[in-house]
N, C-alpha and C positions, 0 to 999 in steps of 0.2 A: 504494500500500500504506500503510494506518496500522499504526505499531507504538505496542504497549498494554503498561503495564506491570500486574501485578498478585499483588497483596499479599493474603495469607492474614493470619486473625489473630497466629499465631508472627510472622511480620515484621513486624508493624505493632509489638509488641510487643519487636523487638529494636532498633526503632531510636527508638521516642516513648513518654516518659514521662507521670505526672502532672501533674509541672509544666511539659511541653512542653503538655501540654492545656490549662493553664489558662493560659500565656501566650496559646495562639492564640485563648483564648476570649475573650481580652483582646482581639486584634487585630480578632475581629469584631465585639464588641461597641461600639468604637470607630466600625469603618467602618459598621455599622445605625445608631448615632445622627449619623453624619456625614449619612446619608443616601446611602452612595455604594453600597449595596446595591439589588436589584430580588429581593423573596420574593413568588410566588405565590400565592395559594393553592392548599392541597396538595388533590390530585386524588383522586380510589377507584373501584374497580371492584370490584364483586359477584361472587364464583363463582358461575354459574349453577344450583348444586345448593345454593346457600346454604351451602357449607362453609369459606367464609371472605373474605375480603376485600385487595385490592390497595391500597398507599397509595404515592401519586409526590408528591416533595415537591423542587421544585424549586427553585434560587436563580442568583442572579449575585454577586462579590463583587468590586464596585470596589478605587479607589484602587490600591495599587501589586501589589495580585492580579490583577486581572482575567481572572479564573477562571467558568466556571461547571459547577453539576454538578448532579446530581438522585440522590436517592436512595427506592429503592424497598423498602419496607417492607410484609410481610406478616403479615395475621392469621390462621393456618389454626390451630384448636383442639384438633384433630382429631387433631393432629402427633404431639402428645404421646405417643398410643398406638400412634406409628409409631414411637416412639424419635428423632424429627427436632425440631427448634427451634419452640415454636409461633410464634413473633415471627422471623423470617428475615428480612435484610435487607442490601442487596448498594450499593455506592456506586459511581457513574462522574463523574470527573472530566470536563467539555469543555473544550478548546483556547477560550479566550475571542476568538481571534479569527480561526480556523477552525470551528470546529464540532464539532472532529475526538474525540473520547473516546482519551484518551490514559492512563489509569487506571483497573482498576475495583479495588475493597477490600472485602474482607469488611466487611458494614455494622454487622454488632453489636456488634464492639468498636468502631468508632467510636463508634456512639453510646452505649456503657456510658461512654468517654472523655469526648466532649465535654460531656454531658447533666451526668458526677460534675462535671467544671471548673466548672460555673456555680455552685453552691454554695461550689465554692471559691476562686471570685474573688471573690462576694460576702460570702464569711468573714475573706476576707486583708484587703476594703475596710472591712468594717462592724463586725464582731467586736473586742472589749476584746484589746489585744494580749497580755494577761497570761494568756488565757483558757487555763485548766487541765483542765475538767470539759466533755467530750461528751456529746451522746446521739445514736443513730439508731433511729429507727423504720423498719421493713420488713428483711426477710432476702433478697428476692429477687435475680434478676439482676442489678439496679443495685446492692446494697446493698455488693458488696467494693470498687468505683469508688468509692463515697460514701464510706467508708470512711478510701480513700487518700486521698481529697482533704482532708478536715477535717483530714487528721494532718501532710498535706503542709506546710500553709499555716500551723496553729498546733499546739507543743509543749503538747499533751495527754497529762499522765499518765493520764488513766483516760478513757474512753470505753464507757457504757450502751447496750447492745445490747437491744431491743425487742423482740417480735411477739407475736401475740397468739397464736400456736402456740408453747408454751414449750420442747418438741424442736428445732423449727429454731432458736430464738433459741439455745442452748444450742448443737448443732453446729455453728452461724456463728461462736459464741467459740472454738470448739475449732479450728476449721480453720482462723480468723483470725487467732488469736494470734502465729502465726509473720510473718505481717506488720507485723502493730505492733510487734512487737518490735524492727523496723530503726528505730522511731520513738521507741522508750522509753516506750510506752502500754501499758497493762493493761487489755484487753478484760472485761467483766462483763456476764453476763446480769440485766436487771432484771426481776423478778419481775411490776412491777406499771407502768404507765406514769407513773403519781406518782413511783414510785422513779425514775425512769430523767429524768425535767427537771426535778426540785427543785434547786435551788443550780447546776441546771447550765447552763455560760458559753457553750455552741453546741450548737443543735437542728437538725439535719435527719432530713423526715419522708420519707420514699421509698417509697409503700405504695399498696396501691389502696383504701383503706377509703374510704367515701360521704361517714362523720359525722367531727368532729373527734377526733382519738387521744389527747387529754389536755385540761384544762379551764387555760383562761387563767390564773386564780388561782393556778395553782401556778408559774409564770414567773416566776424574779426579777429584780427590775431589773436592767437592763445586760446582758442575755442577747440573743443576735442567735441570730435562727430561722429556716432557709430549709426552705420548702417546696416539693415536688418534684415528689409523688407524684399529685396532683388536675389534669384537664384538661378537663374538661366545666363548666359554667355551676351544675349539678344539684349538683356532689359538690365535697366541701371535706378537709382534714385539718387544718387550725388551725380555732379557736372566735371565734366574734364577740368573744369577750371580749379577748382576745391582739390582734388585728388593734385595735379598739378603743383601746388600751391601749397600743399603740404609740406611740412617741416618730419614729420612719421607717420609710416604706415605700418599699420600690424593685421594682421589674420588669426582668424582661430585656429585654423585651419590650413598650411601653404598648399598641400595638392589640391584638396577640393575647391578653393581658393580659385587656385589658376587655371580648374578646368573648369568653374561653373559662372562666375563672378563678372558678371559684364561693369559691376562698378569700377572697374580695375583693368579689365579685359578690353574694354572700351577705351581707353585713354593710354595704353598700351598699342591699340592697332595705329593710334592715332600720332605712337610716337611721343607722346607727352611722359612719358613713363617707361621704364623698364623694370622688369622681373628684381633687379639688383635695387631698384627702390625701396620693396618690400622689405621691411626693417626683419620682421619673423614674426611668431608665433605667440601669440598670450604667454603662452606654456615658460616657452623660452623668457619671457620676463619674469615669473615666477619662479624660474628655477636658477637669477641672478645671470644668466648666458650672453643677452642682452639687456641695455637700458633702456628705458622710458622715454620721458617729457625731460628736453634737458635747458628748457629755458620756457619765461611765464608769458614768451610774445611766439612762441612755438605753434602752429594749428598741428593737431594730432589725430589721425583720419585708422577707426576699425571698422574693417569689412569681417560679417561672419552670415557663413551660409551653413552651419551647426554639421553635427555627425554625431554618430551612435554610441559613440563611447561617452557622450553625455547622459544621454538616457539613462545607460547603464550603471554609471558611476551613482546619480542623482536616485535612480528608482532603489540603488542599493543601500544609499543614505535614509531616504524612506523608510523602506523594510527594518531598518534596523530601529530607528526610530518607534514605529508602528510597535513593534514586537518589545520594546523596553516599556510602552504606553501600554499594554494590551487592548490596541486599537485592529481594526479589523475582525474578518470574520475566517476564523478555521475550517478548510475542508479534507476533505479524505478521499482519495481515488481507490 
């Protein structure tokens, strides 16, 4: 008999935080530039009627985890008009050294979790410590994650709320307020995307737009930008001119990075950029390899298009968590 534990979103949420996420985002960004990771590439299968699509995204996560897991993510668009999630996605922990699936989790919050931690590891590293002024671009499912994270990590009075539908930007203030408020931040819808990153000291874009959401030239010095939202070669949300204009660039990720990443890929074909700009890895900052922000008029630009050894690291922080709380529900196969 295997016994499985498993965790709905309410328990994952009674017992891990934001900054529980962005320690373990820490921990695997550490072990991916150790090298003590093994990530796949992620798999898909077609619905035969064409109404959506299957994603398996699988990892291992060395060092003193030795965990593996896979999580399976789906696109059904259709959902919508059923009243169901169109992005569903469900996580099983393995026994690293059975086989045995000893967890499974609701996959959405995790990856609302661990996806928002990567901006905010990267804002705690890179970002002017003094930084006062946010903005976020997008209102969607990530955007209350992203959210936490930038308020988590630096004492932001005001933080500029975005989208190009001025309704949702407008009800995302209304219904957010009461969170920032545990932070002492004042959420504001910005009217125009100039209003919303002039003078301001941290940018994250969370959006599915193609072209970039605001024009370089308005970036001022010393401001650190992560970008979130962009993961095909094709589609960007920062401008050739920002990336250009960069003082550092860091990735979560360097392969998946430079095979998926048009915000970078882009301004590379275009010659404004090469590969050797690429500073490195989160990880690599974490694990003292490389340095950060090395001056307070520095712009410092992270691109992250996420992988599975976050999942894995984060749903393992969970589990353990869960399992010290006796939160969840035990089964038996």
């Amino acid at each position: 008999m295997i016994s499985m534990l498993m965790l709905s979103r309410e328990d994952i949420f009674k017992v891990f935080t934001m900054r529980d996420a962005i320690e373990a985002d820490k921990k695997a960004f550490r072990l991916h530039s150790e090298g003590k990771c093994d990530v796949p590439l992620r798999s898909h299968v077609d619905s035969p009627e064409g109404k959506g699509q299957c994603l398996f995204m699988p990892a291992y996560a060395g060092g003193d985890i030795k965990q593996a897991g896979i999580k399976i993510v789906s696109v059904f668009p259709g959902n919508a008009s059923l009243g169901k999630p169109v992005i569903p996605a469900t996580m099983l922990l393995i026994e690293g050294e059975t086989g045995e699936v000893f967890c499974i989790m609701e996959g959405t919050t995790l990856t609302q979790l661990r996806t928002a931690a990567v901006p905010g590891v990267a804002t705690e590293l890179l970002s002017r410590q003094d930084s006062s002024i946010g903005a976020l671009f997008g209102t969607g499912g990530q955007a209350a994650a992203q959210l936490e994270a930038l308020m988590t990590v630096r004492k932001l009075e005001e933080l500029r709320i975005f989208d190009m539908n001025q309704e949702k930007a407008a009800h995302f203030v209304e219904t957010h307020q009461p969170l920032a408020d545990k932070f002492g931040t004042k959420l504001l819808k910005a009217e125009t995307s100039r209003q919303a990153v002039e003078n301001a000291d941290v940018i994250t874009t969370v959006t599915t737009s193609p072209v970039p959401v605001f024009e370089g030239a308005w970036i001022k010095q010393g401001a650190h930008v992560n970008a979130v939202g962009s993961y095909t070669p094709d589609k960007r949300e920062l401008p050739s001119e920002l990336v250009a204009r960069a003082g550092k660039i860091f990735v979560d990720n360097m392969e998946a990075v430079l095979e998926e990443a048009g915000d970078l890929l882009i301004p590379m074909s275009e010659n404004l950029i090469t590969k050797e700009d690429i500073c490195g890895e989160l990880g690599e900052i974490l694990l003292g390899r490389i340095g950060g922000r090395t001056s307070d008029d520095e712009i410092t630009v992270m691109k992250t298009v996420g992988f599975a050894t976050l999942d894995v690291v984060t749903a393992w922080e969970i589990y353990l968590k869960a399992k010290e709380a006796g939160v969840g529900t035990e089964i038996t196969l």
